[in-house]
C-alpha positions as CSV (number, residue, x, y, z in Angstrom):
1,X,2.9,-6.5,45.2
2,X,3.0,-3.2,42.6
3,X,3.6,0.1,43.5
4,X,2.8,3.5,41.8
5,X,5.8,4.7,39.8
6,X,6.5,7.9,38.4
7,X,7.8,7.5,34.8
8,X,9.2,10.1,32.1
9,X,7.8,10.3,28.8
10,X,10.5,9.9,25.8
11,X,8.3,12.0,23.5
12,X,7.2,14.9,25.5
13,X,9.1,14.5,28.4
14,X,6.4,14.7,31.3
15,X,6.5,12.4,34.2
16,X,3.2,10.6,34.4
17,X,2.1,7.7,36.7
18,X,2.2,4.1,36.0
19,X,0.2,2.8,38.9
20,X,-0.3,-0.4,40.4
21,X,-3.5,-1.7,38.4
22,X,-1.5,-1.0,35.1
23,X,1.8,-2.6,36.1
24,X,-0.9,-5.7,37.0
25,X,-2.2,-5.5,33.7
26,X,1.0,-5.4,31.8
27,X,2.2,-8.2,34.0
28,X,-1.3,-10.0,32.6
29,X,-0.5,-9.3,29.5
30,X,3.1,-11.0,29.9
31,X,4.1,-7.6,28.6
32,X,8.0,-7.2,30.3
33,X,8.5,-3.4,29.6
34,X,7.2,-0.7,31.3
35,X,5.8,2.3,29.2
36,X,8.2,4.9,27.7
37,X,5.3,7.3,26.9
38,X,2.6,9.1,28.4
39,X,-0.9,8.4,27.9
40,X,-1.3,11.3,25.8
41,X,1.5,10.8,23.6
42,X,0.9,6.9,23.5
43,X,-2.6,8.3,21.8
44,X,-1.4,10.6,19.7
45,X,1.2,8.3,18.1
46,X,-1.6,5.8,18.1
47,X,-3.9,8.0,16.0
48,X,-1.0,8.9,13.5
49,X,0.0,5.3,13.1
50,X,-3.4,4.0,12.1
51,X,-4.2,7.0,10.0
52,X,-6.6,8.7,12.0
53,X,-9.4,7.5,9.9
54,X,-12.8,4.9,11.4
55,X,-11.4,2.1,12.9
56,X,-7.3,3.3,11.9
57,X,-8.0,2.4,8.2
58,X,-7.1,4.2,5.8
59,X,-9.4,4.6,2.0
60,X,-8.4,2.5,-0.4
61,X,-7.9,4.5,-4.0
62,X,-9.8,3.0,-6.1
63,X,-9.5,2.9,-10.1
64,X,-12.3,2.9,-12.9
65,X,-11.7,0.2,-15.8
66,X,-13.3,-2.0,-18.3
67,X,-13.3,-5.8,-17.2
68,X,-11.6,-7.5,-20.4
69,X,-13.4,-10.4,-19.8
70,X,-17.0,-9.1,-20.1
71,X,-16.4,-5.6,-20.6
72,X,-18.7,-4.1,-17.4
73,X,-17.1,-1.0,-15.8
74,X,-15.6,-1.7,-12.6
75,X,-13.2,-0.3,-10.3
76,X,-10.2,-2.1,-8.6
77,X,-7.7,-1.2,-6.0
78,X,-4.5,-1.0,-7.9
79,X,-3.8,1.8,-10.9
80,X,-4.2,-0.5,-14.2
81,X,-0.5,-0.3,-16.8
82,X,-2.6,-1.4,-20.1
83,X,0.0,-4.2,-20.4
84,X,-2.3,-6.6,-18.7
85,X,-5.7,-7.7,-18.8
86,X,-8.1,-6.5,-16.0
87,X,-11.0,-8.4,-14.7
88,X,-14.0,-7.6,-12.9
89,X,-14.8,-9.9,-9.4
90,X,-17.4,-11.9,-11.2
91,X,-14.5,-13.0,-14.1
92,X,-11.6,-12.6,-11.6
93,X,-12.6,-15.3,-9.3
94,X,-13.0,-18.3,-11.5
95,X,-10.0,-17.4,-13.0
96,X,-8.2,-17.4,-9.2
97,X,-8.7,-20.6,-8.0
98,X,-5.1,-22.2,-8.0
């Protein structure tokens, strides 16, 4: 039913195969467009849209404080203003229960 094609890469432009087994896969997949990169470039763009880090996440910055609810140091993932309070997850999570 599929046939190997020779496709051209809208990044790098190098012709690459799309063969059989992977236009039966996409059809699987109910995926309807055929691939507009190579396999190379589809991994680089991959690895720069997930960050390149484990698992494509990226490290959260994390910020020290002072919980103002039982004053243990702490850290949370979001830089403080000093025009709000801050809690730690111990104070934060009774407080969050809407």
């Amino acid at each position: 039913m599929f046939q190997d094609k020779v496709l051209g890469c809208k990044d790098c432009g190098r012709e690459f195969d799309f063969t059989a087994s992977e236009q039966e896969f996409y059809a699987e997949k109910g995926f309807t467009n055929e691939p507009g990169r190579c396999p190379e470039c589809r991994s680089a763009r991959k690895a720069n849209r997930n960050g390149g880090g484990s698992y494509g996440r990226q490290e959260r910055q994390m910020y020290p404080v002072t919980c103002s609810s039982c004053g243990v140091e702490t850290t949370v993932p979001f830089q403080p203003r000093g025009d709000r309070p801050v809690y730690c997850r111990d104070c934060f999570q009774p407080r969050n229960n809407w």
